[in-house]
C-alpha positions as CSV (number, residue, x, y, z in Angstrom):
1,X,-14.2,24.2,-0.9
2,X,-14.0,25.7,2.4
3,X,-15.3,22.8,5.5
4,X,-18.1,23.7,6.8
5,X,-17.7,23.3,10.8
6,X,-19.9,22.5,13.0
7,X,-21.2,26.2,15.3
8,X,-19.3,26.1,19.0
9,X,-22.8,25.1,20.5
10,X,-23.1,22.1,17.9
11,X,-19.7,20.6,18.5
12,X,-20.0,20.3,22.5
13,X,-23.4,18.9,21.6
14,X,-21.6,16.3,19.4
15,X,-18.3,15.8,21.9
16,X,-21.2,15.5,24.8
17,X,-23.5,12.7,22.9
18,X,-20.4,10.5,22.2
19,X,-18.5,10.4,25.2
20,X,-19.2,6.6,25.6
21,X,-17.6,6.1,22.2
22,X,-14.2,7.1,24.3
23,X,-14.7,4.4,27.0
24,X,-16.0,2.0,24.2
25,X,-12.8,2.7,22.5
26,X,-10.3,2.6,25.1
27,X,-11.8,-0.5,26.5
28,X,-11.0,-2.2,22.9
29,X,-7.9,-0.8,22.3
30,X,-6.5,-2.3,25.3
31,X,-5.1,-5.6,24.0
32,X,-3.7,-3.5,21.3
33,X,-1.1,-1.2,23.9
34,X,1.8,-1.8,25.3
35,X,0.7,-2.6,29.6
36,X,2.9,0.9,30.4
37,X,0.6,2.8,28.6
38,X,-2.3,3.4,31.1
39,X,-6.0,3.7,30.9
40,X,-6.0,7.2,31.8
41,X,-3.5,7.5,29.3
42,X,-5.7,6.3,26.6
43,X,-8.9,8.1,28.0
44,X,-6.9,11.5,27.8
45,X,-5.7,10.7,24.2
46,X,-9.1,9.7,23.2
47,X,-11.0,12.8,24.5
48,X,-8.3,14.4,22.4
49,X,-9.7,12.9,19.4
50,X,-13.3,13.1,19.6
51,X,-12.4,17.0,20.8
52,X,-10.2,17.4,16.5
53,X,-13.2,15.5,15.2
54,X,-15.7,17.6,16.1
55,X,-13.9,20.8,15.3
56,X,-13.2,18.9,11.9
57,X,-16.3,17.2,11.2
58,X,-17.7,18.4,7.6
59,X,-21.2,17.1,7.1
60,X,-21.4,18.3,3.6
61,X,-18.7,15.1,3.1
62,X,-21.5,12.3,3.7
63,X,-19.5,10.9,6.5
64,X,-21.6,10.0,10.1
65,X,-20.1,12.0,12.7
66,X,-19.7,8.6,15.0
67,X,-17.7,7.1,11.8
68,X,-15.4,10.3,11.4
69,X,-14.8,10.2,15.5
70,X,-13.8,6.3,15.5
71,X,-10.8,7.5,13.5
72,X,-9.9,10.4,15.3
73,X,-9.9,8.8,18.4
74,X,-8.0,5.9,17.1
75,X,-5.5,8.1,15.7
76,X,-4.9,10.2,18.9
77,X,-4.6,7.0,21.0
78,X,-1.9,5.6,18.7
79,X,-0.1,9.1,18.1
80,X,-0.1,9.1,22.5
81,X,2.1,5.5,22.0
82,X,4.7,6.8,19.5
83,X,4.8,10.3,21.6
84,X,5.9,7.4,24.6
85,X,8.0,5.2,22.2
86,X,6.4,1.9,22.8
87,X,7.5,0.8,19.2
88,X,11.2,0.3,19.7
89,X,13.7,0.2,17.3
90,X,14.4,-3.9,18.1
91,X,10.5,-4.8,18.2
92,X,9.9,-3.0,14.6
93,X,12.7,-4.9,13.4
94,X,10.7,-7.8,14.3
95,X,7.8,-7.1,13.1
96,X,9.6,-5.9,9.3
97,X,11.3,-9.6,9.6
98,X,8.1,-10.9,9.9
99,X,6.5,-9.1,6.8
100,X,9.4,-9.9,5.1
101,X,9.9,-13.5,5.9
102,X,5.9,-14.0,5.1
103,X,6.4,-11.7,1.9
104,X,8.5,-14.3,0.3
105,X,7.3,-17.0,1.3
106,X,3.5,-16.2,-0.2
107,X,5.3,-15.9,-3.5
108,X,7.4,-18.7,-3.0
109,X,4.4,-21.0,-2.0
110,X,1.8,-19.2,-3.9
111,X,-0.2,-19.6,-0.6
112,X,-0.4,-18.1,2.8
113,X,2.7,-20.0,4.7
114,X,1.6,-22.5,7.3
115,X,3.4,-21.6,10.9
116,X,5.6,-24.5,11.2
117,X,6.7,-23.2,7.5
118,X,7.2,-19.4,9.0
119,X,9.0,-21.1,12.0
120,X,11.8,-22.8,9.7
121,X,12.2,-19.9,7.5
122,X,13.1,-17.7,10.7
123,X,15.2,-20.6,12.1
124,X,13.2,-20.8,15.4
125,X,11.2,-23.6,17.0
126,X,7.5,-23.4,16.6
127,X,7.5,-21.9,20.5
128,X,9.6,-19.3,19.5
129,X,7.6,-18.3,16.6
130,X,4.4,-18.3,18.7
131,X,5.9,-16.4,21.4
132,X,7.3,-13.4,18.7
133,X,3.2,-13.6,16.9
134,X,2.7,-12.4,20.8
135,X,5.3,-9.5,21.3
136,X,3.9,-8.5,17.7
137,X,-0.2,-8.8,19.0
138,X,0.5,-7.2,22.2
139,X,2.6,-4.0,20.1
140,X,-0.9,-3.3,17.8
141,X,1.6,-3.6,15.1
142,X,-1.3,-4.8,13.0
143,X,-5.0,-4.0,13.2
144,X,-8.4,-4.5,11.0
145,X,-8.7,-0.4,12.2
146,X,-5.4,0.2,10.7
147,X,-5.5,2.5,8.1
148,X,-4.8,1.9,4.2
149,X,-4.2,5.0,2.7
150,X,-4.1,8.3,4.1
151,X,-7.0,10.5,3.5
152,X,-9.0,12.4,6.4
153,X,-11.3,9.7,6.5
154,X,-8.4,7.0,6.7
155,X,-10.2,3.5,5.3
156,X,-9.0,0.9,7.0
157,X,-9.7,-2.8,6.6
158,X,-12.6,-2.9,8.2
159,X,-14.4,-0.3,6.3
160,X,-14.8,-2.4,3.5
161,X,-16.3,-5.5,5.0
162,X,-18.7,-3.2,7.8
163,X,-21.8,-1.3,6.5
164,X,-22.0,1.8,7.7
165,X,-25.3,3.2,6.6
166,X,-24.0,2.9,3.1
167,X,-20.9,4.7,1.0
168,X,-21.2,8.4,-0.1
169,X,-21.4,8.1,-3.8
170,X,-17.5,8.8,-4.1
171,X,-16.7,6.3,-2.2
172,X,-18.8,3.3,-3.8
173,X,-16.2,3.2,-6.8
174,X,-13.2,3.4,-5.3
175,X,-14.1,0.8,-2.6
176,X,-16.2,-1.7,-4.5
177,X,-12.8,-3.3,-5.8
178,X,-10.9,-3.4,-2.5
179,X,-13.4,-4.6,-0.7
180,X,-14.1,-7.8,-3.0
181,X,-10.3,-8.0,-2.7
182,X,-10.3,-8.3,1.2
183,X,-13.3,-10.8,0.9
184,X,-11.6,-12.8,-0.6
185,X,-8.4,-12.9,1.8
186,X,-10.5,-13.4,4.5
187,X,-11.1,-16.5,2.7
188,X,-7.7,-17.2,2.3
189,X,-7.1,-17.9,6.5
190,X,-7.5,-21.0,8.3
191,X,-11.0,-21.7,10.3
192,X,-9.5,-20.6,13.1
193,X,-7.7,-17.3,12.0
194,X,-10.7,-16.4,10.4
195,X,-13.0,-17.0,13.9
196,X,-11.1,-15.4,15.5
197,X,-11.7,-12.2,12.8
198,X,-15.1,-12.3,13.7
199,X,-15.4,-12.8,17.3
200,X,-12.9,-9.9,17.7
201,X,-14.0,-7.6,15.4
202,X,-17.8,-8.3,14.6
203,X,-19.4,-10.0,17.7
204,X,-16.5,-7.8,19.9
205,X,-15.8,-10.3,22.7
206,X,-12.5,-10.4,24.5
207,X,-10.0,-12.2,23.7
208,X,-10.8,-14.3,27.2
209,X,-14.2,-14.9,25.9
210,X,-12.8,-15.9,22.9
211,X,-10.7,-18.5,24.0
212,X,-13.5,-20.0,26.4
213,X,-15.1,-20.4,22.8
214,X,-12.6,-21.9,20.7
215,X,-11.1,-23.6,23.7
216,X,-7.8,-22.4,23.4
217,X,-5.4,-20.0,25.8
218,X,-5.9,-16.5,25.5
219,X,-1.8,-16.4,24.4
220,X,-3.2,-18.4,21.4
221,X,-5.7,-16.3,20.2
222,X,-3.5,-13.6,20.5
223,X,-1.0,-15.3,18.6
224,X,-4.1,-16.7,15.7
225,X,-5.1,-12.8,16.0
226,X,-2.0,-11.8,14.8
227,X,-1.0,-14.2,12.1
228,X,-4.4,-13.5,10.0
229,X,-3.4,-9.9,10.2
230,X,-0.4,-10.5,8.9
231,X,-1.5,-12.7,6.2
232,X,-3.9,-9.8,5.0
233,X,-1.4,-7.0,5.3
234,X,1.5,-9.2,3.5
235,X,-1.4,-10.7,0.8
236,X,-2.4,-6.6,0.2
237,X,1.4,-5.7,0.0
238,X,1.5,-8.5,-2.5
239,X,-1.1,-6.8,-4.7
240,X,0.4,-3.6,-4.4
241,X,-2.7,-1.7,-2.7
242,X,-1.2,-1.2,0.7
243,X,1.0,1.8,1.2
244,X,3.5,1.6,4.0
């Protein structure tokens, strides 16, 4: 079937009414870039994005326009960081020892590692371990908005624990399974991991407001922010519905 886009007039109507979904964006992508990568940077990236989406947005698929946009603009600003090489070589060899380590550990355990268990299977000191969950957090290496598969639409953890207006009829079967799956997960974290889930991503504070609130530095929550990502990515690996 042939997409049906949007007229010229229609699409600046659409890249006009959600211009504040690129400052909205940017402004909570920016604990998830490197500090090189500037907010002009980002903004440029991001009007990129809204810009493909509405020259790709199909209504006819049942997908909000503000939904379909989110990705886009996602996807442009973190296409802008690899076009600048912010993930180098050393730091995703980090972040794959990480994984890794975590991998075999959940299957050794049976359970989510504890840190001080993570620490000893690297051979580091607690510190060190805490100050490598904050190179990782600071890189974006992992993200509810990151993607799990690789359709147009791009689900991503989040989409299966947000309601969006309700799935196209497609979509309620293929979800309904994954999304119990990732429920349960979230279930899986400690109180604090899972807090810090929800501040983030649901009531959308910083992650200064969310220290103030769980009375911790802001290194920390970075750090907690990091590990419960993990843990989901490496518990979604483990059931074989994550595709790297």
């Amino acid at each position: 079937m042939i997409p049906q886009v949007p007229p010229l007039d229609d699409r600046s109507q659409l890249i006009r009414e959600h211009m504040p979904l690129v400052e909205l964006l940017v402004e909570r992508m920016v604990p998830q870039v490197p500090s090189f990568m500037s907010r002009d940077d980002m903004t440029s990236a991001a009007m990129v994005g809204l810009i493909d989406a509405a020259n790709r947005f199909d209504e006819a698929k049942g997908v909000k326009f503000r939904t379909f946009a989110e990705y886009r603009i996602r996807g442009a600003i973190l296409d802008e960081m690899r076009k600048l090489d912010w993930f180098s070589r050393s730091l995703r060899e980090k972040q794959n020892r990480l994984t890794q380590t975590m991998l075999r550990l959940e299957r050794q355990l049976g359970r989510s590692p504890e840190e001080d268990e993570m620490a000893e299977a690297m051979d580091m000191t607690l510190d060190e371990y805490h100050d490598l969950l904050g190179q990782v957090s600071h890189l974006g290496c992992v993200s509810l908005h990151q993607t799990l598969d690789h359709t147009e639409e791009g689900r991503n953890f989040l989409d299966n624990l947000e309601d969006h207006g309700g799935p196209t009829p497609l979509e309620l079967i293929e979800n309904q399974e994954l999304t119990q799956l990732i429920a349960d997960l979230l279930e899986e974290l400690t109180e604090k991991e899972r807090l810090v889930i929800a501040l983030y991503y649901y009531e959308e504070l910083t992650q200064k407001e969310i220290a103030e609130v769980i009375q911790v530095s802001e290194g920390r929550v970075s750090q907690l922010h990091s590990q419960a990502l993990l843990k989901l990515r490496v518990k979604l690996l483990n059931a074989e519905l994550y595709d790297e």
